[in-house]
N, C-alpha and C positions, 0 to 999 in steps of 0.2 A: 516706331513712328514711320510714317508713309515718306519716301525720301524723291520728290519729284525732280525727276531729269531737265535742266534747263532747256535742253533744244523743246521741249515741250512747249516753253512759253517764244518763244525769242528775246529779242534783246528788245523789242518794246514792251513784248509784255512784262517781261521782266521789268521794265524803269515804271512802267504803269504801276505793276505791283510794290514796288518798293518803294513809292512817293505818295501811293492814294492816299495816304493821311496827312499829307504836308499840312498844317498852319503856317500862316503868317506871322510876327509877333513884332515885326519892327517899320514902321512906317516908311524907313527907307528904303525898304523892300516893297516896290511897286509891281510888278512882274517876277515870280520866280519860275521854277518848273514849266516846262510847256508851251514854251515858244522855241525861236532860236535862240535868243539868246537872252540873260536876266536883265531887269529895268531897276537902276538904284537911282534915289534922287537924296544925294548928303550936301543941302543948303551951307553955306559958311562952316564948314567942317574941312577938315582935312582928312583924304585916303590912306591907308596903309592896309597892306598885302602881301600874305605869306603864305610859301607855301611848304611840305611834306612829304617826303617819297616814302613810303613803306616794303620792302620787299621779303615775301616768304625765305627762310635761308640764310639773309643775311640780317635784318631789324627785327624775325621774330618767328619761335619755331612751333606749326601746331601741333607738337608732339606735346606741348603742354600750357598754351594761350589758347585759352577759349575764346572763339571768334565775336559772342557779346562784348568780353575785354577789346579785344581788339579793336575793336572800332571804336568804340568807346576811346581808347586812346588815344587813336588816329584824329581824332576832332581837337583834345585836349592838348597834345604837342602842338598842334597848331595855335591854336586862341593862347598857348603858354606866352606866343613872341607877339603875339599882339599887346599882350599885357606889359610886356620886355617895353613897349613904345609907349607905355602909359596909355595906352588908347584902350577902345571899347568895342569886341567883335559884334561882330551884327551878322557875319552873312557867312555860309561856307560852301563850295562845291565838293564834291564829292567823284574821284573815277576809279575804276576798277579792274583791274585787267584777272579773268579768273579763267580755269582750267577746267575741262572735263567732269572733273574729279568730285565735286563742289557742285549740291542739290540745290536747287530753288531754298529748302528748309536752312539748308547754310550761310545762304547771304542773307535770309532775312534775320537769322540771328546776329550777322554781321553788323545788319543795318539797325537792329534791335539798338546793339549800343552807341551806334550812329546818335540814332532819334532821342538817346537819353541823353546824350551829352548835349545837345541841342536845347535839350528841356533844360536843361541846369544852367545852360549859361545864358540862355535866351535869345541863341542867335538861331538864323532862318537855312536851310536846306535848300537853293536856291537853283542846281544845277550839276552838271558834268556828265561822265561819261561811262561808256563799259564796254569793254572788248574782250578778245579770248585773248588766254595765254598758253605758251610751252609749257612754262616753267613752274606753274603755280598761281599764288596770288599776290597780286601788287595794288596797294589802295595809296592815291595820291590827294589831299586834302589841298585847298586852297582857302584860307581865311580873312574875308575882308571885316576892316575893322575904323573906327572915325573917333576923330579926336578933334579938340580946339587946337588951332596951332601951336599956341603958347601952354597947351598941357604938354605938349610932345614932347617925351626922352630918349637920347641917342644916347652911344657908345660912348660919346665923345665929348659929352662934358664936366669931364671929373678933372678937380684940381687940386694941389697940393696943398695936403692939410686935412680933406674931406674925409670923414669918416667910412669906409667900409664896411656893409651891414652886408646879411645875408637871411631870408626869410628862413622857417622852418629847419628842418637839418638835414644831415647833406649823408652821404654814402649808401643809404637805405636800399633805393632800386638796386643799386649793383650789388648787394649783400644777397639781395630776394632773388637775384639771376643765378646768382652762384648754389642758392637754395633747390632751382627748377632744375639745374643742370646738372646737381648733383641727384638728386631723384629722379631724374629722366635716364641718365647710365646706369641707376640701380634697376630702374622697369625694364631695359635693355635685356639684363641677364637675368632680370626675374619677375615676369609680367603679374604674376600672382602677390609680389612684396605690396604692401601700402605703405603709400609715400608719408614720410615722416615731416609733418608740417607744423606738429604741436610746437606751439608757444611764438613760431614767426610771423601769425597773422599779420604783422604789422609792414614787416618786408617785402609779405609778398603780394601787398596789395600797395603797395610803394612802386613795386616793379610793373604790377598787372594790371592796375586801375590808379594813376596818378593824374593828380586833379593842378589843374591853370590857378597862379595864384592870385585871381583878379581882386581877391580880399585884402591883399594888402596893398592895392593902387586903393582901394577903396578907405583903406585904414592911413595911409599918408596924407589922401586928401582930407581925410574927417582932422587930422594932426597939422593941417596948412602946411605938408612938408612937402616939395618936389624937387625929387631925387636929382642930381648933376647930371648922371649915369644911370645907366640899368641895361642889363643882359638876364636872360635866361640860363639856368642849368642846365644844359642838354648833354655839353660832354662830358661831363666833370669840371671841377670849381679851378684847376689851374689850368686850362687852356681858356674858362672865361674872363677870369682874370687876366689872362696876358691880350684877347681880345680887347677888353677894355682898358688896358695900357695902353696900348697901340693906338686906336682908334683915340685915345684922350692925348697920348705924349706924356705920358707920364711913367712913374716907376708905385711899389706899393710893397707895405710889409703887412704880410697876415701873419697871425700867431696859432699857434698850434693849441695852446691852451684852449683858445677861443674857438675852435672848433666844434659846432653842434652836432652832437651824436645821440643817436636813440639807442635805449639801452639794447633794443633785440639786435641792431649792427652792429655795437659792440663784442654783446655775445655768441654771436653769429662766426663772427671776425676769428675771436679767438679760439672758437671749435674747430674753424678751417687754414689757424697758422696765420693768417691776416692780418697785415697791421691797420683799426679801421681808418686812422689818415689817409690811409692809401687809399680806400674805397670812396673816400670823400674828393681826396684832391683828383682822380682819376678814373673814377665809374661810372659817373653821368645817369645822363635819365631821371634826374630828381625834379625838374623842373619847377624846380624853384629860384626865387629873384633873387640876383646878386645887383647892387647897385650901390650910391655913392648919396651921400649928404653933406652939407658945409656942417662942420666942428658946432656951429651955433644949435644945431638941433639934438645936441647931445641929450640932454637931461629930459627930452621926450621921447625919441628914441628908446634910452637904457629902461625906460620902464614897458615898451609892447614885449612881452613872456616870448611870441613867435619873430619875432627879431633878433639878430645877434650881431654887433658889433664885432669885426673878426678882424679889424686893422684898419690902418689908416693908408692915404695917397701920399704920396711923395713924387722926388722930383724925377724927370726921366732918367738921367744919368745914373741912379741909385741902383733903377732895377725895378725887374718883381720878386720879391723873395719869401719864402717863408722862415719863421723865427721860431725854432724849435723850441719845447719847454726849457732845454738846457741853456738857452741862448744863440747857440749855432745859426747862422744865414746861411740859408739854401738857397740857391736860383730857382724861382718855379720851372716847372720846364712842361709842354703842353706834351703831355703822354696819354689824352682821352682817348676814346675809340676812333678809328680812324677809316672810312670805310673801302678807303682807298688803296689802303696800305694790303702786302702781299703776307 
């Protein structure tokens, strides 16, 4: 396939090319694309806004993310922490910083999964930027999102008693990391080997194409439930856990029993020595809701299959700790990925 050099277009015709199909799809969106700057009009709503850094190298290697995934993701981490506020994305920008290296045919694969995730969640393409880079490629997402006030959920209002729930299951991306990473130093020494992917489908599209959980804001509300609290899974489940201790003043016991694991992490796990706790309390990337409910929503709750009850809140002084099958109290301790760290 014909691999067109960007200096060919420039950086306008490049944003030209990669926007000609924008739709509209949310009436808040007055103005997107093509002016200076985007026109939103959110009547008696409240704003929320977040944003994503992505960088080549360090959030993700194209030695074996295909840039459709890519992007695709890039939208979904985003509208994940909208969801985290109980609110509703509507709008995202989009920047780019890309290198040399990287044809016309490459960003708009990029953007290919841009445009799906867009489709899926129904939010609008609204603006941003693109520059060159040294280093490679660095995609920056910004997600605007609108709520009623009184839907709004913070970090910070979980109380002692309150149930600890946690959507879907947890360890998965980090199992499907350690999958690419280990097939990537096998193509290393032997470009000719095929990568051995049988039976993790489920990992690796956990790690490569993870989906915002606005299903289950939408399943609380069908249930009259709203949450005390709620954070997203980004780094793994014990640094968001001790986030929303902090941010609440409180302490919390999770139980290890109640840890939801899918079977392919499991046995993923124990192929590569893994304990899958660890991948759970510590891998991140799963982007899934962790949040908090009052004791009274028990018994509707224990029946949604993609919910799991994994502890309860307690007082601060207690702690956050987890409570081993044997009984043991462990202090959580936040050991997520850290991007800071040497």
């Amino acid at each position: 396939m014909k691999q067109t050099p960007l200096s060919e277009l420039g950086e306008f015709g490049l944003i030209t090319r990669l926007t000609e199909k924008i739709q509209i799809k949310n009436e808040s969106t007055l103005t997107g694309v093509g002016d200076d700057a985007a026109v939103l009009s959110f009547p008696d709503k409240k704003i929320v806004i977040t944003t994503d850094l992505l960088t080549e190298g360090i959030h993700f290697n194209l030695m074996y993310v295909p840039l459709k995934h890519l992007g695709y993701k890039a939208v979904v981490v985003n509208l994940s922490d909208v969801f985290a506020m109980n609110a509703t994305p509507r709008q995202i920008t989009v920047s780019i910083a890309i290198s040399s290296k990287f044809s016309l045919e490459a960003i708009e694969e990029l953007y290919s999964g841009i445009h799906l995730a867009c489709e899926k969640y129904g939010v609008d393409l609204i603006g941003g930027d693109t520059t060159s880079s040294l280093t490679g490629l660095t995609i920056s997402v910004t997600a605007i999102g609108e709520a009623n006030e009184d839907e709004l959920v913070y970090r910070s209002g979980a109380k002692s008693g309150d149930l600890v729930c946690v959507s879907g299951d947890l360890g998965g991306a980090y199992m499907g990391l350690q999958l690419l990473e280990r097939e990537n130093e096998v193509f290393k020494v032997n470009p000719n080997q095929q990568p051995q992917f049988e039976g993790y489908d489920y990992i690796l599209e956990r790690q490569l194409k993870p989906e915002a959980r606005g299903d289950i804001k939408e399943l609380l509300k069908t249930l009259d439930i709203k949450p005390t609290s709620m954070i997203d899974i980004s780094d793994g489940l014990s640094s968001e856990v001790l986030h929303l201790c902090k941010a609440s003043k409180v302490g919390c016991n999770i139980y290890e029993e109640k840890m939801p694991l899918d079977k392919q992490t499991k046995d993923f796990a124990e192929e590569l020595s893994i304990n899958p706790l660890v991948a759970a309390l510590n891998g991140g990337e799963d982007y899934e809701l962790l949040f908090t409910v009052p004791i009274a929503s028990y018994d509707l709750i224990k029946k949604e299959f993609d919910i799991t009850i994994i502890g309860h809140i307690t007082s601060e002084n207690e702690g956050a700790n987890l409570v081993t099958t044997g009984g043991s109290i462990i202090p959580l301790q936040a050991q997520g990925w850290n991007p800071l760290k040497d």
